[in-house]
C-alpha angles and dihedrals in degrees: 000000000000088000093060091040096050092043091049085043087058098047092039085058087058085068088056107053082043084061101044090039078054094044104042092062090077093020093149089046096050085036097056108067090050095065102031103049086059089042099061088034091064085037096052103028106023101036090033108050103030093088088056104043097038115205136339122209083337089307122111113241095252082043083053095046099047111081092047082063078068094058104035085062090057087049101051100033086056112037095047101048081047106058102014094029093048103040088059087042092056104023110040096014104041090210092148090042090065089038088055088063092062131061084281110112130184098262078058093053092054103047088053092050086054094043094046094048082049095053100035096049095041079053095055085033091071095037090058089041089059098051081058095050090048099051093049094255098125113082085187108045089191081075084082084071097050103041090073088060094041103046090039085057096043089050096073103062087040088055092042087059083054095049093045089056088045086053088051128029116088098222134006087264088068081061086078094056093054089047086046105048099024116018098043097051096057094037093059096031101042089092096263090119094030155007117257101201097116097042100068090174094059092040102053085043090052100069093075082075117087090199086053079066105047102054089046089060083045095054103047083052103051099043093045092239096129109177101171097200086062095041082053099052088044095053102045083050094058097050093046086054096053092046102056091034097044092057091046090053089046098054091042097051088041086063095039083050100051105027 
């Protein structure tokens, strides 16, 4: 059984460094919007309305949205070269068409695709920490060391989301239905813009979402309040998340693969 895995786990890894050999021809163009989308968002929202809004639990409001820019990397890289990404990959391009002609098989080509939105969202994750860190929003600098891990973790369910609207939709315009209706809610209602404290229905709706999740182990990072129960809780979540997620993504690409 360790021996297979081990063996699918190899061969997964070729379809990283495909991706990455891919990626890192434009690196400054995929890199960009990463970190400038969470850039203007802490400009235009956080600097800008934090003289408006005052403080929040102690935090300014740029202080209170910046942990949730770590997560909403891990969401939309993700996400997009998931289901985007992989939809091109698999439907104009017939990359897993030849890969399928090799000992790759499709486990393998889902386990790359999980790796490589790990990887590649623990890297921007850090990139985006460090902008943070840069710009004085992180009242616990130690934070730097945990963003690459969340926002690696968060990344696979997020991924797995991608992978399931790639499995689905019938052409790349259905894709806006899935951001519309799916990506964007939890997106503005997963406590990156505000607390929900005082909103005990959205906040206990809100845990069906992995990102939800996420943030909140962001949050609690980067601003030092470490409950463990609640790290525990997150965390479990997460890789439930990713679990039950990351089989039904792999089901539904397997037929999509070999149909």
């Amino acid at each position: 059984m360790m021996s297979e895995f081990s063996t699918s786990l190899r061969l997964g890894w070729h379809v990283v460094v495909r991706n990455w050999t891919v990626y890192k021809k434009d690196f400054v163009a995929n890199i960009s919007p990463t970190l400038a989308d969470p850039a203007l968002l802490l400009t235009s929202l956080g600097m800008g309305l934090s003289p408006f809004i005052g403080g929040i639990n102690g935090l300014t409001y740029a202080q209170y949205l910046a942990p949730g820019m770590v997560a909403t990397t891990a969401l939309f890289s993700a996400f997009f070269d998931s289901s985007y990404g992989f939809y091109v990959r698999m439907t104009f391009e017939s990359i897993f068409k030849a890969m399928l002609t090799t000992p790759i098989g499709v486990r393998e080509v889902v386990i790359g695709e999980f790796l490589w939105s790990a990887l590649r969202a623990g890297m921007m994750g850090a990139s985006v920490g460090l902008v943070l860190g840069v710009m004085g929003l992180l009242p616990n600098p130690w934070a730097l060391l945990a963003f690459p891990f969340i926002a690696g973790t968060l990344a696979i369910p997020c991924a797995a989301i991608g992978l399931l609207a790639a499995g689905f939709v019938r052409n790349m315009n259905q894709f806006q239905t899935v951001y519309s209706f799916l990506i964007a809610p939890i997106f503005y209602l997963s406590a990156v813009f505000f607390p929900l404290d005082d909103r005990p229905i959205l906040g206990t709706v809100v845990n069906i979402s992995p990102f939800y999740h996420g943030v909140r182990l962001a949050q609690m990072t980067a601003w030092g309040r470490l409950d463990f129960s609640q790290l525990a809780f997150h965390i479990a979540a997460l890789l439930a998340f990713s679990l039950v997620l990351g089989l039904w993504a792999s089901r539904r690409i397997r037929r999509k693969l070999i149909s």
